[in-house]
N, C-alpha and C positions, 0 to 999 in steps of 0.2 A: 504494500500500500504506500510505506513511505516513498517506493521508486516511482509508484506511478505518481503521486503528487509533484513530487521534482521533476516529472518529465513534463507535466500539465504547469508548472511555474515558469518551468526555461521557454517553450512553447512560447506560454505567454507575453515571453518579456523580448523574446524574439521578434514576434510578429507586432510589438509594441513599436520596440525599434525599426520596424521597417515602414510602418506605419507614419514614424515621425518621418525618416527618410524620402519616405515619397510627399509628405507635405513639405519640408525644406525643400525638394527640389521641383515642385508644383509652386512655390512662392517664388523661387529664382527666376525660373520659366517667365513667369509674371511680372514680376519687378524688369526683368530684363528687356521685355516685350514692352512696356509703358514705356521703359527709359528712350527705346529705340522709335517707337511713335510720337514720343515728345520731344525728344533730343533736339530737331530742325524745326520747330513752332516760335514763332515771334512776333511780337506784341506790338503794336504801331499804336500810339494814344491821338486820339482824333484832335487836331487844334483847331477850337471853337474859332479863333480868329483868321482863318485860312476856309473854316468849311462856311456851306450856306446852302439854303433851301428857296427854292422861289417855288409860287403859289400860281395857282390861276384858278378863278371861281365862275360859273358860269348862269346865267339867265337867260330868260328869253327875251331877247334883242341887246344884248349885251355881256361883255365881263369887266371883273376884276381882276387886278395882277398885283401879286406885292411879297412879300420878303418874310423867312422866318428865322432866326439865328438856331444852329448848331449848339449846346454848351458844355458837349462832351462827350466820349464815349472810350472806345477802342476795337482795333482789327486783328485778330489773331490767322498769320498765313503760316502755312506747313512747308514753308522755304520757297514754293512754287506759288499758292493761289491760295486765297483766301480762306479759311474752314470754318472761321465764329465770327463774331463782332455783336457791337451793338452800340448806339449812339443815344443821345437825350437833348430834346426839343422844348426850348424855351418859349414857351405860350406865349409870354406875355412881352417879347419880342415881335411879335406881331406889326406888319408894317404894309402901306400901301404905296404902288410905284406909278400909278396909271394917273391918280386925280391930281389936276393941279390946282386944285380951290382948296385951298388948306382948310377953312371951316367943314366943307365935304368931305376931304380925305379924315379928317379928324372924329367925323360922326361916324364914317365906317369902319375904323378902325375902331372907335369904342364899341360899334353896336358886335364885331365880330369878338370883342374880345367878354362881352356882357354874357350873361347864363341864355340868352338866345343860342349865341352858339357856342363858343367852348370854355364859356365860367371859366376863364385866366386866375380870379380870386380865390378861390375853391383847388383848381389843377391848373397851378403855374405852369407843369413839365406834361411834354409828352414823351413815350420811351418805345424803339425799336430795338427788340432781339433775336437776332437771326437765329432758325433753327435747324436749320438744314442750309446747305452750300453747297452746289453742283457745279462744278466747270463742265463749261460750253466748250473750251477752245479758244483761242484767239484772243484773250481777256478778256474771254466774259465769264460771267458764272451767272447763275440760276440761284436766288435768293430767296429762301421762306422763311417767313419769321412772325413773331408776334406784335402788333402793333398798338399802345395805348394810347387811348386819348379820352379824358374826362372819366380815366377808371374803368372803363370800360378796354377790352382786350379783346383783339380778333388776328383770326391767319391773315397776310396777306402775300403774292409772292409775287418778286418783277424781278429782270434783267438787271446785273450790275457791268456795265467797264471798269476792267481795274488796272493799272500797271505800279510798275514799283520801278524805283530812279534815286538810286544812291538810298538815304536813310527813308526817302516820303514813299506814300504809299498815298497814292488816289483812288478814289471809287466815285463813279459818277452813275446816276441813275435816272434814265429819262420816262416821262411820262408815264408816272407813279398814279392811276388812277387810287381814289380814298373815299368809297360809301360812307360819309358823313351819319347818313342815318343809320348804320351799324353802330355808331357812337352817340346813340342819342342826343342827336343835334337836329332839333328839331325844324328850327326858324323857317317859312318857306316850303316846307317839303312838300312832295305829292304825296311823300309816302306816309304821313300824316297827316295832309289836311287834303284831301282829294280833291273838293271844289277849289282848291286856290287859284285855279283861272293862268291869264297869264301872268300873275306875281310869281310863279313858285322861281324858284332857284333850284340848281340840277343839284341832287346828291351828291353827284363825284363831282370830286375837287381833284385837280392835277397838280404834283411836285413832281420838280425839278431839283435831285438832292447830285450834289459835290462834299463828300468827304476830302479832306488832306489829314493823313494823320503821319505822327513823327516816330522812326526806332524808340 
């Protein structure tokens, strides 16, 4: 009895040990595998003074055009092209480039920045986070990410251009369609006040975004 219990101990302690063994080397594996996927990843921080957003709003028999500032973010590329990022949009930057009656541009600019449409008081910031990044080829990549504005969060996904030039790294992104009314923004809409006739103003807003962000 006592032999078989010492053979049932050694057994044991055997198969303990290999047990540890195969997890030490199922952790190297791992470690070693992260190091090697992370090793060529680099961080470019968006400079709010370099990026910029323009706008264009649409109605029937007219638009707006005007300006939103960038005030921060970052681009994470895997030595080649892009793979994460994500930027943050100062509301209450809000600006108008088309009216030249300064009492006019100053009404629209307050009425856009008032709880009509994106309560700037309430949600200074708005914030994109890419979740996915696909290269296209040629600098472009394929961009889906989360978009917030007024607390409210949706997918949206657009074409980016990117290149990289010494330490900058740009991303430009043209005609960024934005269902307003996904974000409860009411003012205007059809898709809230059905008889609005011809007051309404279109849902989609169009950006125009330029990243510049630095190593």
């Amino acid at each position: 009895m006592y032999f078989l219990r010492y053979l049932c101990s050694t057994n044991l302690k055997r198969n303990k040990m290999k047990a540890l063994k195969s997890i030490a080397a199922a952790l190297a594996v791992v470690s070693l595998f992260a190091f090697t996927t992370n090793k060529n990843e680099t961080t470019y921080k968006v400079d709010a003074q370099k990026s910029n957003i323009e706008w264009t709003g649409k109605k029937i028999g007219g638009e707006h055009k005007g300006t939103i500032k960038v005030s921060g973010g970052n681009v994470v590329t895997n030595g080649k092209a892009p793979v994460s990022g994500t930027f943050t949009i100062d509301m209450k930057s809000i600006a108008n480039t088309d009216l030249t009656d300064a009492d006019y541009n100053a009404k629209l600019v307050g009425h856009l920045k008032s709880d009509d449409f994106f309560g700037v008081d309430k949600y200074p910031t708005a914030q994109f986070v890419a979740t996915k990044i696909t290269p296209a080829g040629n600098g472009v990549a394929n961009v889906t990410g989360n978009l917030t504005i007024k607390g409210t969060t949706n997918a949206i996904t657009f074409p980016v251009n990117y290149s990289v030039n010494g330490n900058t790294l740009t991303a430009v992104a043209k005609g960024v369609a934005v269902d307003r009314a996904k974000y409860n923004v009411k003012y205007g809409s059809k898709s809230f006040f059905e008889s609005i006739g011809d007051k309404a103003i279109e849902d989609n807003f169009i950006l125009d975004i330029t990243l510049v962000a630095q190593k």
